[in-house]
C-alpha positions in Angstrom: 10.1 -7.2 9.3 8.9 -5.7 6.0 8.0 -1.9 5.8 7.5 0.7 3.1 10.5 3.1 2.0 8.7 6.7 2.2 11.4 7.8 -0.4 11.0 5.2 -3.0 7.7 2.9 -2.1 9.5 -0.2 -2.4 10.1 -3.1 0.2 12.2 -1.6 2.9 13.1 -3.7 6.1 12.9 -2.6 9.9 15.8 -3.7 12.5 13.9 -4.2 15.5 17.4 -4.3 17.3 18.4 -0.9 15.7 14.9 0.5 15.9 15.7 1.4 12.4 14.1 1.6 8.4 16.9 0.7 5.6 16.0 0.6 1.9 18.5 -1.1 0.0 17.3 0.0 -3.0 18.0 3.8 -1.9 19.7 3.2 0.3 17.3 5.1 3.0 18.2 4.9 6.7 15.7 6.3 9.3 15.1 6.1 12.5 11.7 3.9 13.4 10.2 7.1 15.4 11.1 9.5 11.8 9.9 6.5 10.0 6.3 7.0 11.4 6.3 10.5 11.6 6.8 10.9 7.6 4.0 7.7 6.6 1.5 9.8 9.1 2.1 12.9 7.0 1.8 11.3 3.3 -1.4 9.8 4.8 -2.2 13.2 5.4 -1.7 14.3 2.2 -3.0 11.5 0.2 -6.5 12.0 1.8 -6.8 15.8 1.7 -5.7 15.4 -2.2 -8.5 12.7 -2.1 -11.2 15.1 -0.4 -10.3 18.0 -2.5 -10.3 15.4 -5.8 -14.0 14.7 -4.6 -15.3 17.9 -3.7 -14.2 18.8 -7.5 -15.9 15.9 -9.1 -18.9 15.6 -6.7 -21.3 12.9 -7.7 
């Protein structure tokens, strides 16, 4: 299965077996549980950098 590297933002792949993410382009190895911790907090980021990009710019 295909995931996101949270290091690089290219094609990483998940071992289901190892419950681990492995980029092989660098060469990232994270546990699945780290894994989702670290995408909830860029989420987090990208929309308060969106919401304060907005409240700036307004209509």
């Amino acid at each position: 299965m295909d995931a996101k590297c949270v290091n690089c933002n290219m094609r990483a792949e998940f071992n289901i077996e190892e419950n681990k993410i492995t980029c092989k382009r660098c060469k990232l190895e994270i546990d699945y549980d780290d894994y989702i911790e670290q995408m909830k907090e860029k989420a987090a980021t990208l929309a308060d950098d969106f919401q304060s990009s907005w409240n700036r710019r307004g209509f």
